[in-house]
C-alpha positions, -999 to +999 in steps of 0.1 A: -032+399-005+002+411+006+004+427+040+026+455+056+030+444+092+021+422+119+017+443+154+019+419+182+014+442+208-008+475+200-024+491+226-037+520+201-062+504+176-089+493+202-092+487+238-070+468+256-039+450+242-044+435+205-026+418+177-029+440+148-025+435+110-018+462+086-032+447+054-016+465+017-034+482-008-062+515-001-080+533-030-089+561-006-051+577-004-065+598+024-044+635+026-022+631+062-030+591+061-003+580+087+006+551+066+006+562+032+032+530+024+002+505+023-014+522-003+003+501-026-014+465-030+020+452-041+037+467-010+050+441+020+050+404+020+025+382+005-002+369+030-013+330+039-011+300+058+023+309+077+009+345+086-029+332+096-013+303+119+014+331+136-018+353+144-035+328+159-006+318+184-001+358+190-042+358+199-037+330+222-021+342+256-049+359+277-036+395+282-044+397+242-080+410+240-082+408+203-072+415+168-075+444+149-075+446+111-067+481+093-043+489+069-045+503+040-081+489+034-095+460+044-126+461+027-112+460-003-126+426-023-094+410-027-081+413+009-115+405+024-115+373+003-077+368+023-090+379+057-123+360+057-109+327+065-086+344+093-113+360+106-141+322+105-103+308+122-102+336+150-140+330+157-137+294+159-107+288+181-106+321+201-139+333+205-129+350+237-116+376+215-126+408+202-123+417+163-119+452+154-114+466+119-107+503+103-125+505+076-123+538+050-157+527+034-184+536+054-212+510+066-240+523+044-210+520+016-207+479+026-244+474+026-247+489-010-236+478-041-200+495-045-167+493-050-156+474-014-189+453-020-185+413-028-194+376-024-177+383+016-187+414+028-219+404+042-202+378+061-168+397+068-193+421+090-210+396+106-175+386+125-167+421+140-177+431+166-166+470+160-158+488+130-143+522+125-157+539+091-153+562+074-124+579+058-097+602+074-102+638+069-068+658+079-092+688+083-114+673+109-080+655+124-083+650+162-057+639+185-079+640+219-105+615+204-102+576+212-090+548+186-098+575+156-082+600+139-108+626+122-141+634+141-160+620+112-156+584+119-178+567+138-169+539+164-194+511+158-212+483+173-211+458+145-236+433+163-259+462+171-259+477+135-268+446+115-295+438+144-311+473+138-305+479+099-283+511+111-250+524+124-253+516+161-222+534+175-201+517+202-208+529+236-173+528+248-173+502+273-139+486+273-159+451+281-177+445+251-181+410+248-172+390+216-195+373+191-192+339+200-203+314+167 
């Protein structure tokens, strides 16, 4: 997986201050994307050891209230296989922190058999806590709505959604507390 940037300070993607990693490659080349460069799975650096250990250390210091993942896709197979063991790391030595992730595919679309669907989604979902779905539409484009950019993504409560069998969205509460495994 190759990645476009490293954030360590966002105060946009999810409550509170977060680390944020903008992963390469998306198949859905949203119209009026706002970061059409990481479209391209070949585009920025290549993604491992060095990068996982750096996130941690930025996730440490306790003004950071978690780490986002968005991109380009996440959900696509290759860079979940890359951001599974980041995200089993983050659980297991920070699990004071929150894990959000933007997410182009919608849940129903990780639940079914699909193209974002492999041997990690199940798992990958089971260490967020929210999840933003759903494509950006330019035409439904917002700029008054929270930590989304078209009014056809849903803010979701990850823990809540696999408990019930369906989209739970987030209630908004800037102290939702993190899954601790």
């Amino acid at each position: 997986m190759n990645y476009a940037d490293i954030r360590p300070i966002d105060v946009a993607n999810g409550p509170g201050v977060r680390v944020s990693l903008f992963v390469s490659g998306c198949p859905h080349r949203c119209p009026g994307c706002f970061n059409p460069e990481t479209w391209d799975f070949q585009y920025g650096q290549g993604f491992g050891e060095e990068q996982v250990r750096s996130i941690l250390d930025l996730l440490r210091p306790g003004y950071i209230r978690g780490l986002t993942l968005l991109g380009g896709e996440p959900f696509e197979p290759d860079n979940q296989r890359a951001l599974l063991p980041l995200l089993r790391r983050v659980r297991g030595e920070l699990p004071g922190k929150t894990v959000w992730c933007y997410s182009g595919y919608t849940l129903e679309e990780l639940h079914q058999p699909s193209r974002a669907r492999c041997e990690c989604t199940g798992e990958m979902l089971s260490l967020l806590d929210v999840l933003v779905d759903g494509e950006f539409v330019e035409a439904k484009k917002d700029l008054s709505l929270r930590f989304r950019g078209s009014s056809n993504q849903r803010i979701l409560d990850v823990p809540r959604s696999l408990a019930a069998g369906q989209a739970v969205l987030w209630d908004g509460a800037m102290t939702i507390e993190p899954i601790t495994k």
